[in-house]
VOGU-3710 file (C-alpha; in Angstrom, 3 decimals, decimal comma):
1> xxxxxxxxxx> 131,499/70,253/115,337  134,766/71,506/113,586  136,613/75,207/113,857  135,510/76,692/111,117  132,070/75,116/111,688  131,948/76,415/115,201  133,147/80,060/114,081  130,744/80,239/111,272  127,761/79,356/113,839  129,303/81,841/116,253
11> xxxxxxxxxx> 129,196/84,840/114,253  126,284/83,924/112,781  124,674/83,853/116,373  126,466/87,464/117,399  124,903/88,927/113,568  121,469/87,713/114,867  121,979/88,790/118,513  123,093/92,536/116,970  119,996/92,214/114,275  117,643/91,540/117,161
21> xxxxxxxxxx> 118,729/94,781/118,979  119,103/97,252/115,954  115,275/96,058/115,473  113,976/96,617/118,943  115,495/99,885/118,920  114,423/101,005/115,538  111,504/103,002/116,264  114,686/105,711/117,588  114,154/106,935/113,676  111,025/108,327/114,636
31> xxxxxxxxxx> 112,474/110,708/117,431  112,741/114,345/116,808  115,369/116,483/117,627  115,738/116,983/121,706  117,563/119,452/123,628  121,206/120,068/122,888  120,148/119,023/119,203  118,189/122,126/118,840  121,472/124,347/119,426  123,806/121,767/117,497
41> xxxxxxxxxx> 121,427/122,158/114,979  121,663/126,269/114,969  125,805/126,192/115,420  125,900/124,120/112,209  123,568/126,683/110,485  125,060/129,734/111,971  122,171/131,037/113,495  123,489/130,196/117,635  124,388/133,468/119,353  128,092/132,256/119,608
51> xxxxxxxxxx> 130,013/131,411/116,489  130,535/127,263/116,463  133,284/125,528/114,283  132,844/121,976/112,919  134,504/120,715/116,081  133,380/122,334/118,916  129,053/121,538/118,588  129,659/120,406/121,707  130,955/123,643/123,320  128,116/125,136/124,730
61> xxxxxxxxxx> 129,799/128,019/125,757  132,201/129,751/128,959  135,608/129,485/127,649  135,894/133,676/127,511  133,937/136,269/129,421  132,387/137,294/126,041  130,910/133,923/125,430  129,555/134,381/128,596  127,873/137,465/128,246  126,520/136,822/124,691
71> xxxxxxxxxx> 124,621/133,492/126,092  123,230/135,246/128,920  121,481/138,615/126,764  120,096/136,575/124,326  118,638/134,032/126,634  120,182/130,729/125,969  121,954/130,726/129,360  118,886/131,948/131,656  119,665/135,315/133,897  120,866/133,230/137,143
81> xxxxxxxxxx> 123,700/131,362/135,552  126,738/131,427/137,438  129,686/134,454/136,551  132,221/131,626/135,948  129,848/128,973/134,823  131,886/126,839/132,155  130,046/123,751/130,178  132,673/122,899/127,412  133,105/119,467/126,481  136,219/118,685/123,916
91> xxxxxxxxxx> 134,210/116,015/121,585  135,498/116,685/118,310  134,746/113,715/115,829  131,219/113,556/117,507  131,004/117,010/116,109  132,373/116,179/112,648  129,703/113,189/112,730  126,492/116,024/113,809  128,097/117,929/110,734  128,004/114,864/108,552
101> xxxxxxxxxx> 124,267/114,210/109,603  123,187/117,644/108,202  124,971/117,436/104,912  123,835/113,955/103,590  120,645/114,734/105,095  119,981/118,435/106,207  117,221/119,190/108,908  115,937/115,547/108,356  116,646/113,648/111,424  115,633/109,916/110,721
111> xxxxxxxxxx> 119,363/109,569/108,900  120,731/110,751/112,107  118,814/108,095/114,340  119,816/105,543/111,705  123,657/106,472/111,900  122,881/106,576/115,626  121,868/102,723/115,682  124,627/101,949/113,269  127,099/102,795/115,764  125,563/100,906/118,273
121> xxxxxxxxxx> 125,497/98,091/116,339  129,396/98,441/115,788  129,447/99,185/119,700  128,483/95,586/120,289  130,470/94,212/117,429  133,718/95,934/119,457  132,209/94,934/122,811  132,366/91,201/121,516  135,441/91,029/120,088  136,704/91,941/123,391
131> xxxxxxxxxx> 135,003/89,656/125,688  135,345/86,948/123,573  139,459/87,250/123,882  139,398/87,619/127,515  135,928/85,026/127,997  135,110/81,465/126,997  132,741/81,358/123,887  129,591/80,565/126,317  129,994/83,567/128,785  131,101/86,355/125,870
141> xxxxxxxxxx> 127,427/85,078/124,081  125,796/85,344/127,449  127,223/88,703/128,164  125,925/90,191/124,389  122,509/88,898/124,733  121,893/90,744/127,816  123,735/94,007/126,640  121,728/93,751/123,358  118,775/94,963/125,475  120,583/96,919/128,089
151> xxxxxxxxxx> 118,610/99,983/129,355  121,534/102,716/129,503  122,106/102,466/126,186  118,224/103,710/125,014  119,016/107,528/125,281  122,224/107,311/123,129  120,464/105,428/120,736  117,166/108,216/120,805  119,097/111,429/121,155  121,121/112,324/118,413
161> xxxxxxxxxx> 123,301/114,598/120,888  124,658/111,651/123,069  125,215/109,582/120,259  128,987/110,482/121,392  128,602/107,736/124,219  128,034/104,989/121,151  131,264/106,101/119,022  133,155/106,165/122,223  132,285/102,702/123,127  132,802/101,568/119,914
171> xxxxxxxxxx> 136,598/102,656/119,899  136,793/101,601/123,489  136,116/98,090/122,515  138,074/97,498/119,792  141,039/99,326/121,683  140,595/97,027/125,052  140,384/94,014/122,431  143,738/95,106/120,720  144,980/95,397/124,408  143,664/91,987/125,556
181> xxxxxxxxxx> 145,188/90,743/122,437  148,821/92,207/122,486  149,201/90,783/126,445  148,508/88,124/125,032  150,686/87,924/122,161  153,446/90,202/122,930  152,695/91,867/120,024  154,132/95,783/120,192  151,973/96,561/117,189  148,599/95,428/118,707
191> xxxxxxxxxx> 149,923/97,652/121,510  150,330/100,500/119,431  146,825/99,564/117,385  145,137/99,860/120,853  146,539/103,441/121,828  145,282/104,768/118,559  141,691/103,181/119,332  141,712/104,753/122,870  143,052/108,053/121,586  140,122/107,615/118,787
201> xxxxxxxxxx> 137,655/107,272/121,916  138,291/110,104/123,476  138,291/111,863/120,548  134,598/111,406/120,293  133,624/112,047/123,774  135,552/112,245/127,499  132,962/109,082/128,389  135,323/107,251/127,043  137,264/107,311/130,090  135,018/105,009/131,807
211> xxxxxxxxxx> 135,943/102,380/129,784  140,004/103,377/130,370  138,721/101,978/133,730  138,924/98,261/132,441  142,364/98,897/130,796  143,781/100,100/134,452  142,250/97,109/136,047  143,928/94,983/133,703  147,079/96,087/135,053  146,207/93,944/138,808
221> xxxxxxxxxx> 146,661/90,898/139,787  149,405/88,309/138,282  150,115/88,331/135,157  150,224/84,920/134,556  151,459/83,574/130,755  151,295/87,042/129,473  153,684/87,991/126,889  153,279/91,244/126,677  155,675/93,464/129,139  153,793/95,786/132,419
231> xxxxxxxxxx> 155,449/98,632/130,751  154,072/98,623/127,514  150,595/97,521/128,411  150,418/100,307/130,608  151,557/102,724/127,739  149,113/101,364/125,193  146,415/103,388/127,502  148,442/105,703/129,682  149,613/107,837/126,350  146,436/108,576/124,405
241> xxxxxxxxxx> 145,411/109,386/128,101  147,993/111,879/128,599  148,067/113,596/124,803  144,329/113,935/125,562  144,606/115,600/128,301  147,024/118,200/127,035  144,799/118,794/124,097  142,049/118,925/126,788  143,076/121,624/128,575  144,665/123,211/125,550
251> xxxxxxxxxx> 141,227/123,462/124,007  140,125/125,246/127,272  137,191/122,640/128,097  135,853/121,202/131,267  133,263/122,514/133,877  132,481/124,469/136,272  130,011/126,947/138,542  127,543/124,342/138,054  126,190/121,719/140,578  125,204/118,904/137,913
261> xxxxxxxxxx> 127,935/118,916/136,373  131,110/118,279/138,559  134,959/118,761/137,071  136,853/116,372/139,838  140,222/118,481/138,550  138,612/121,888/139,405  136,482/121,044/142,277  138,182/117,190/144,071  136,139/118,407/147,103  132,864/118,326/145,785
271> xxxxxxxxxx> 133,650/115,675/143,349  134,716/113,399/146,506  131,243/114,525/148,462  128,794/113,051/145,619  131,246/110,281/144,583  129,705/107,187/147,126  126,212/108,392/146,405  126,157/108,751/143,014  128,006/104,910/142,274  125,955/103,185/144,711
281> xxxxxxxxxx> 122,805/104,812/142,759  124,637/103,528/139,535  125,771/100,224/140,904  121,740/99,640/141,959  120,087/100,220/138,834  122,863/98,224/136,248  121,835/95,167/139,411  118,518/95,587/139,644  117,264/97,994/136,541  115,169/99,648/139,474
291> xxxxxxxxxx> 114,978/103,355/137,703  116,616/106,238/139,132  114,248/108,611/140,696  117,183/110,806/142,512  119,254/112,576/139,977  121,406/114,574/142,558  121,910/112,311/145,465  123,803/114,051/148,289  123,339/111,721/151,489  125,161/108,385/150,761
301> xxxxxxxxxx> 123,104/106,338/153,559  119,602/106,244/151,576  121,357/104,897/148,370  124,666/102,754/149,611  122,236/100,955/152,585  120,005/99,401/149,993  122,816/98,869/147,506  125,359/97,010/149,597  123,313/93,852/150,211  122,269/93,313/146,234
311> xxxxxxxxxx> 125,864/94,011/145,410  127,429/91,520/148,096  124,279/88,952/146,648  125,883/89,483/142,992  129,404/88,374/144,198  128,173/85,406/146,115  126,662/84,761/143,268  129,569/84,867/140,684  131,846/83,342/143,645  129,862/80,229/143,557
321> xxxxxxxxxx> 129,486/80,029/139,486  133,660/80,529/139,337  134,255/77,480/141,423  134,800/75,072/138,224  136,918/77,678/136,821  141,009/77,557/136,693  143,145/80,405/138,556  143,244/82,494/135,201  139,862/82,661/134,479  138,952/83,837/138,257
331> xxxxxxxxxx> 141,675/86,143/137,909  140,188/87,729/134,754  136,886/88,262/136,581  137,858/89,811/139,746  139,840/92,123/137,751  136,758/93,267/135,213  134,970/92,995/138,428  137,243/96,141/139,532  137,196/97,438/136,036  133,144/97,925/136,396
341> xxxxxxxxxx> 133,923/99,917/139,740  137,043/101,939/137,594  133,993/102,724/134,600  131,480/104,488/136,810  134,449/106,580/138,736  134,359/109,227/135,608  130,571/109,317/135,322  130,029/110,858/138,684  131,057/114,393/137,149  127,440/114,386/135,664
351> xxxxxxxxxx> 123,603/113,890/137,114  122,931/110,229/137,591  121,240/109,055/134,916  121,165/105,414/133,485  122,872/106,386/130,422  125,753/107,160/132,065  126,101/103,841/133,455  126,928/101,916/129,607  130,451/101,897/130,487  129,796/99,808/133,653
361> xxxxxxxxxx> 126,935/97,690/132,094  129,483/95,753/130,190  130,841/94,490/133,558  127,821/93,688/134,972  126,599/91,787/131,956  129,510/89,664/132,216  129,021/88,832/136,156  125,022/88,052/135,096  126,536/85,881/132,293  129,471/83,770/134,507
371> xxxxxxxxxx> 125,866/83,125/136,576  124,395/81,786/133,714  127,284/79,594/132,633  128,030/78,003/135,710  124,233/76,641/135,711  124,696/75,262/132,694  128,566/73,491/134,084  127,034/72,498/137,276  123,627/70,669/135,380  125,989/69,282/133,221
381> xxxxxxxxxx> 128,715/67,693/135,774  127,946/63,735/136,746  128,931/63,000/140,420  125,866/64,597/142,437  128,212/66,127/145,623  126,992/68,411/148,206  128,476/71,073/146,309  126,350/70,947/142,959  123,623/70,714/145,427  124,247/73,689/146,671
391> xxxxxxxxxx> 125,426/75,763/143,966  121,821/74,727/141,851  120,350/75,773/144,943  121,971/79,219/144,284  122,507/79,416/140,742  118,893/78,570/139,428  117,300/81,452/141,800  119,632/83,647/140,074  118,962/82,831/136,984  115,242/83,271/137,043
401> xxxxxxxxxx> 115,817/86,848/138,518  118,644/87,750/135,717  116,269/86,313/133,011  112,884/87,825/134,669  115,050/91,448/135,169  117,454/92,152/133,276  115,855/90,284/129,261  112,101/90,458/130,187  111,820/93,088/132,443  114,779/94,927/130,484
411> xxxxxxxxxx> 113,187/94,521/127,172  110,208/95,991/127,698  111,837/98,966/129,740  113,837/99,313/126,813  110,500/99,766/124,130  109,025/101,795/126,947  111,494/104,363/127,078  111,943/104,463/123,812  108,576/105,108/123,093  108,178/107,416/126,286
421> xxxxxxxxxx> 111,153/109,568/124,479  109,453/109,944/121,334  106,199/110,765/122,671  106,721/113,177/125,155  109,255/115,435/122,587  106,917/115,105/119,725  104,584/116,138/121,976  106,655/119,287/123,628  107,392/120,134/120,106  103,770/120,434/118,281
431> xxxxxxxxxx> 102,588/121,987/122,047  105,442/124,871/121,698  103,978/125,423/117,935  100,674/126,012/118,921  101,562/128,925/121,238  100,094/132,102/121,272  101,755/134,719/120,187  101,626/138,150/118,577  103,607/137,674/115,514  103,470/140,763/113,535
441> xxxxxxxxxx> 105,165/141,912/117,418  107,364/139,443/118,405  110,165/140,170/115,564  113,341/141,204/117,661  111,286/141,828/120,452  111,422/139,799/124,340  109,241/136,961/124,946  109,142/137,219/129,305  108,688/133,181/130,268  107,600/133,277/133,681
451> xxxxxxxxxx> 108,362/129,696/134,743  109,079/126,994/132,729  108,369/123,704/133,537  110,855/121,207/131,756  114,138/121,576/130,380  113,458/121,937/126,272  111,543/125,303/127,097  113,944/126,717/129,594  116,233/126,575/126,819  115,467/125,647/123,440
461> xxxxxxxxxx> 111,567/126,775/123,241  112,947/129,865/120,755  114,666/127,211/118,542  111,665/124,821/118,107  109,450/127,793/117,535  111,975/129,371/114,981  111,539/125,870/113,396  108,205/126,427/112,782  108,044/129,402/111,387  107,435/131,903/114,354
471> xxxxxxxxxx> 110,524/134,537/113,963  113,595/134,396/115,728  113,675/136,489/118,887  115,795/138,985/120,095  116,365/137,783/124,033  114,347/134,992/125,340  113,898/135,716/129,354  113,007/132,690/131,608  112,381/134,204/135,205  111,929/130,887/136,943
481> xxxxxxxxxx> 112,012/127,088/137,016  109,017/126,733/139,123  106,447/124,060/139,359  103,762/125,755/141,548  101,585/129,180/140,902  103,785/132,513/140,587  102,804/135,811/142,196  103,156/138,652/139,743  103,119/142,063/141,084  104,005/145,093/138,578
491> xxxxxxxxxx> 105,103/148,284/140,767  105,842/150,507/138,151  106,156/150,938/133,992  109,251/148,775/133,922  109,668/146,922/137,053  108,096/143,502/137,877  107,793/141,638/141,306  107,719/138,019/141,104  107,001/135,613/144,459  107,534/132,045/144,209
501> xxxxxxxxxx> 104,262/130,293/145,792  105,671/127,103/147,904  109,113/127,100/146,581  112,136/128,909/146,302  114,861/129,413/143,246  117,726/127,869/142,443  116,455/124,544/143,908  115,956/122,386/140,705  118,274/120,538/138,786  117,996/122,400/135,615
511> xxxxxxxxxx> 118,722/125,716/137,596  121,381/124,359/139,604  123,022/123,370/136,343  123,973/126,955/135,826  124,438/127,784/138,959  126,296/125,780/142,055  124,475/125,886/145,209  127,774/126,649/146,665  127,606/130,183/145,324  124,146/131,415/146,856
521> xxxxxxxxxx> 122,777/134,662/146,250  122,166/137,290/149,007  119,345/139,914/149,631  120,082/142,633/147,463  122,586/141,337/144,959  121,927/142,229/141,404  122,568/140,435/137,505  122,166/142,573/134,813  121,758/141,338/131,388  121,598/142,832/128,222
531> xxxxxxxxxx> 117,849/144,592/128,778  116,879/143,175/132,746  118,495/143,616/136,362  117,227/141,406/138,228  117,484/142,059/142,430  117,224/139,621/144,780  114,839/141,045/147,650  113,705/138,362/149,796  115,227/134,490/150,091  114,683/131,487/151,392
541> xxxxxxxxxx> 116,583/128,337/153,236  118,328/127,752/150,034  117,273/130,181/147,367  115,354/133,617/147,106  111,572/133,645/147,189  111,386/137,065/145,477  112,981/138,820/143,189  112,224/142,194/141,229  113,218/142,119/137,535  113,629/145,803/136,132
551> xxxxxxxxxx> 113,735/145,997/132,104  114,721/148,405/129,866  111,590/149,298/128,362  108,049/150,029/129,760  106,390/146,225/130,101  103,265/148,359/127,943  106,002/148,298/124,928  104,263/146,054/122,057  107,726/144,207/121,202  107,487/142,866/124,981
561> xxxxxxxxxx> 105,212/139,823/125,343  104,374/138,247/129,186  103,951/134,134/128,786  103,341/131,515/130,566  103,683/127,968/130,378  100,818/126,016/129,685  100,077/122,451/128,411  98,542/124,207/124,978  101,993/126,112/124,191  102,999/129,394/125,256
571> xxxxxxxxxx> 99,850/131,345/126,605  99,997/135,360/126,640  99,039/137,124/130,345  97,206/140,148/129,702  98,857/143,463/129,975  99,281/144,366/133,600  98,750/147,963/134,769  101,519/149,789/137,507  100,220/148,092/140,955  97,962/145,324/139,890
581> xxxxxxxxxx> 98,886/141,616/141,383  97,832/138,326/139,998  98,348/134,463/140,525  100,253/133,064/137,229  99,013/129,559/137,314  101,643/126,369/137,572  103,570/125,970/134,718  103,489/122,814/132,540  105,191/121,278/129,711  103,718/121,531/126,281
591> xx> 102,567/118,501/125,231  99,520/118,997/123,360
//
């Protein structure tokens, strides 16, 4: 077959490859808004209790005391969040694009989950172009057919919010192309082309540093025929790196007071305590998809112990598949190899999640697909030697595991989740709607929550209900995040007891988000918000088990309604009188 033959069947096959995956990820258009959207969605209208520009959607608030304060009265931070709590995150064209959403196409989403896919369809466009510099034709092919259905890359597609991750990737890509391509060239301009790309990246979201892991772990090794000089390869990356971080820190973002979210600037101690944990959790599931059930892994022993042997079983693997390759081509590998290990390093500041693991995916593909090519060398070499018989005796095991895992098993986890997303916030949405409330009373009045059972009613349940039609509130109180029965005890006209029943507070992920388990609370410490104190009177090993929340007005005022969380909605609990106790029964997520 000729050049221009062989490059028209190429791209044709990469087209089809990208086709394939913007189809089996096109039922995303049906998913409505989720979390963070619901407040993006308010800062963009003006109706959030902070005032949001067009490039800070993604600043949910802790730069100044006041911010503080205003999120905790009205509710969107819940009454336990931490004094210094920060969650600002410095994403300003991913802002611009949430802006751009709403104008073409106001509160419709399906545009959104349609520009959503479109980057990730440029994502593996840029992802190509890369590989296919640095890669033989046969392994960059490889590598794209598995990413086209690669699991950490459903919930950016679904959730309009983390569609940051995509546009971050996509820059990425073309940037560590323009790199690969200007060490290879000597060309200062490509150089230059790739530190805009980079700077572009983290422009639309700090997860772009995961893929600046690839860049630094180009830098190893020998450099071989290289044209390019150390120095200026290293600035390509190292500049939009350091201008980002001034702007960073300008802009007054980062983390902190929170236990899911770790800043390793702020808090290196901490950072360095969930670090081999939370990558051997990572490394496990891009290996073996297996999902991950521990979001907050502390002990490294239960997640490295099982890890270590798949990992050392991937290398043996790729070891044995590189044997027909030259010095250059190995070198490339073990370097992307470290690369992959560089890309998960940043996403240890969050809860594990597979979504966070995209970055590293890309290496991991690319070890599955040097697998899958050296079958296909070793079938198709003559002289039968003790060698092929031992690398088929490898290789073809492996390849019926990466074909069984990670394009059977990994489509159909793909459509699964996808499909679980939609559901279960469709669901959430049209339960919240049905909940029972006094409307004619609840106009700037309290709605009292007290547990919630999932994350979009802890914080967004007055947003989805504003949405349909129920007025805005004036404070939304969550007492708890609990997921047994609550004891409810009222002692006087404004004061309410509340026991935890089997658990304690400030145990669960979404209320250690707001507050870091390494700054407790103690018997007899008090928060006041805007119209509650809340007292901590009794705890627990980690966490109080009771706490006495004292309001402002008599619990018999109309414009104060008691709920709880039910699978139906929002369910009122009947006006208590001064010294009667009942059992509040476990809260669930609306859903129906």
């Amino acid at each position: 077959m000729s050049e221009p033959r062989r490059n028209k069947f190429e791209w044709l096959v990469v087209v089809i490859f990208i086709i394939v995956s913007f189809a089996l990820r096109s039922r995303a258009r049906l998913m409505p808004r989720a979390g963070d959207d619901w407040a993006q969605q308010q800062m963009i209208e003006g109706d959030w209790c902070v005032r949001r520009g067009p490039l800070s959607l993604y600043d949910f608030g802790g730069r100044t005391v006041a911010d503080r304060r205003a999120l905790m009265d009205s509710g969107a931070w819940p009454w336990w969040s931490h004094p210094q709590l920060s969650l600002v995150m410095f994403r300003p064209m991913s802002s611009v694009l949430l802006h751009l959403d709403v104008l073409i196409a106001g509160h419709h989403t399906t545009f959104a989950h349609i520009h959503s896919l479109c980057w990730w369809a440029l994502a593996l466009l840029a992802v190509y172009c890369w590989l296919r510099i640095v890669f033989p034709l046969r392994i960059a092919l490889f590598a794209l057919a598995l990413l086209c259905v690669e699991e950490s890359a459903t919930v950016p597609v679904v959730w309009i919010a983390n569609r940051n991750a995509l546009v971050a990737m996509t820059f990425s890509g073309f940037g560590l192309a323009a790199l690969a391509s200007a060490r290879n060239r000597g060309s200062t301009r490509l150089a230059m082309l790739c530190a805009l790309l980079l700077f572009a990246a983290l422009m639309a979201s700090e997860y772009a540093l995961c893929f600046f892991g690839y860049a630094v772990a180009t830098e190893f090794g020998p450099r071989g025929n290289l044209a390019l000089r150390r120095s200026h390869s290293i600035l390509a990356w190292a500049v939009p790196f350091g201008v980002w971080v001034l702007l960073y820190r300008y802009y007054g973002a980062g983390v902190s007071g929170s236990s899911v979210y770790i800043d390793p600037i702020t808090d290196p101690t901490r950072f360095a305590r969930v670090l081999p944990a939370r990558i051997a959790l990572l490394l496990r599931h891009l290996i073996t998809t297996f999902p991950i059930t521990d979001p907050n892994p502390l002990r490294v022993g239960p997640t490295l112990v099982p890890t270590l042997p798949i990992l050392l079983g991937l290398i043996f693997c790729v070891w044995i598949a590189s044997q027909s390759y030259d010095s250059n081509l190995r070198h490339t590998i073990v370097r992307l190899s470290c690369g992959t290990l560089f890309s998960l390093f940043p996403a240890v500041g969050s809860f594990t999640s597979a979504r966070l693991a995209l970055a590293g995916s890309i290496g991991v593909a690319v070890a599955f697909a040097i697998v899958l090519d050296g079958l296909v060398v070793t079938l198709s070499s003559r002289p039968q030697t003790k060698l092929k018989v031992v690398q088929l005796t490898i290789l073809i095991p492996a390849t019926v595991l990466i074909i069984v895992f990670h394009l059977v098993y990994a489509t159909r986890s793909v459509l699964t989740e996808t499909e679980n997303w939609i559901q279960t916030y469709t669901n959430n949405e049209r339960g919240l709607s049905h909940s029972q409330l006094n409307l004619r009373e609840i106009r700037n009045g309290t709605v009292i929550l007290i547990a919630a059972a999932d994350m979009q009613t802890l914080l967004y349940a007055p947003s989805v209900l504003a949405a349909h039609g129920i007025p805005h509130l004036c404070a939304w109180r969550v007492l708890s995040v609990h997921p047994g029965p609550v004891l409810l005890r009222r002692t006087d006209a404004f004061t309410l007891d509340v026991v935890l029943l089997g658990s304690e507070w400030l145990t669960s992920s979404a209320e250690t988000l707001f507050r870091s388990t390494d700054q407790p609370l103690s018997v007899g410490q008090r928060i006041t918000v805007r119209d509650m104190t809340a007292t901590v009177m009794k705890m627990g090993r980690l966490g109080p088990l009771q706490m006495r929340f004292v309001f402002n007005r008599s619990l018999d005022d109309r414009s104060i309604q008691l709920v709880w969380s039910s699978a139906h909605g929002l369910r009122r609990i009947p006006r208590l009188t001064v010294g009667r106790t009942v059992v509040v029964p476990a809260a669930q997520m609306p859903s129906r």
